[in-house]
C-alpha positions, 0 to 999 in steps of 0.5 A: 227083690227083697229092699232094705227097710232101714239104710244111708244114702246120699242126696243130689242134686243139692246146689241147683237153686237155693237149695245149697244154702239150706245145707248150712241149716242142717245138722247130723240128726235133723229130721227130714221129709221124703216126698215121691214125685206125683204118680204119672211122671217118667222116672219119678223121684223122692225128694228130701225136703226140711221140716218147714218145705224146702227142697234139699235134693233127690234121692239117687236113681237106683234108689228112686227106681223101687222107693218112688213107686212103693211110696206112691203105693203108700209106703211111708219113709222118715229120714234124718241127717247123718252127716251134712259137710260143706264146699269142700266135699263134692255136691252129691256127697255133701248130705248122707241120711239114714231112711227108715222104711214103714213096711207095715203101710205098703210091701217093700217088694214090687206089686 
C-alpha cells in the first residue's frame, strides 16, 4: 500500500504530564520534530516533540502503524503546526500538523 508523502494530522495524548502547557508555546507554522520510538517495542509510536526536546504528543495509531517502522528503516519526516487551539476543543484535537515525508532516505511502501 502506497502512503502519503505529505498530510495533516492531529496529535494525542497532549495532556498527560506537562505536555499541555507546551501547547501554549506553539503557533500555527512552528516546526517540530517527530521522533519513532526505539526499535524492538509492541506497537512503536512517532512522538512529536518542540525543537528544544519536549514531548508534545504521539501521532494517532493508524498513523503510527506504517510511519514508525519506515522511520526506523530510516525514513525522515518534518512537521510544523497548522493549528494549535486551546481547553476548549477536545484534547486529541487541539494541535493539527502537517507531515512531509522524505521518500528518497527510505521507501514509503512496507519492505
Amino acid at each position: 500500500m502506497k502512503h502519503p508523502s505529505t498530510f495533516r494530522t492531529t496529535v494525542h495524548g497532549t495532556v498527560f504530564g506537562h505536555r499541555s502547557s507546551h501547547l501554549e508555546e506553539l503557533t500555527a507554522g512552528d516546526r517540530l520534530l517527530l521522533i519513532p520510538d526505539p526499535p524492538g517495542g509492541d506497537d512503536p509510536a512517532v512522538w512529536v516533540h518542540l525543537p528544544e526536546g519536549d514531548p508534545v504528543g504521539h501521532l494517532p495509531p493508524e498513523i503510527n502503524a506504517w510511519l514508525a517502522p519506515w522511520m526506523m528503516r530510516g525514513g525522515a519526516a518534518t512537521a510544523r503546526a497548522v493549528r494549535v487551539s486551546g481547553t476548549d476543543v477536545p484534547s486529541w484535537k487541539r494541535l493539527l500538523i502537517e507531515v512531509s515525508c522524505n521518500d528518497r532516505a527510505a521507501e514509503l511502501d512496507p519492505a
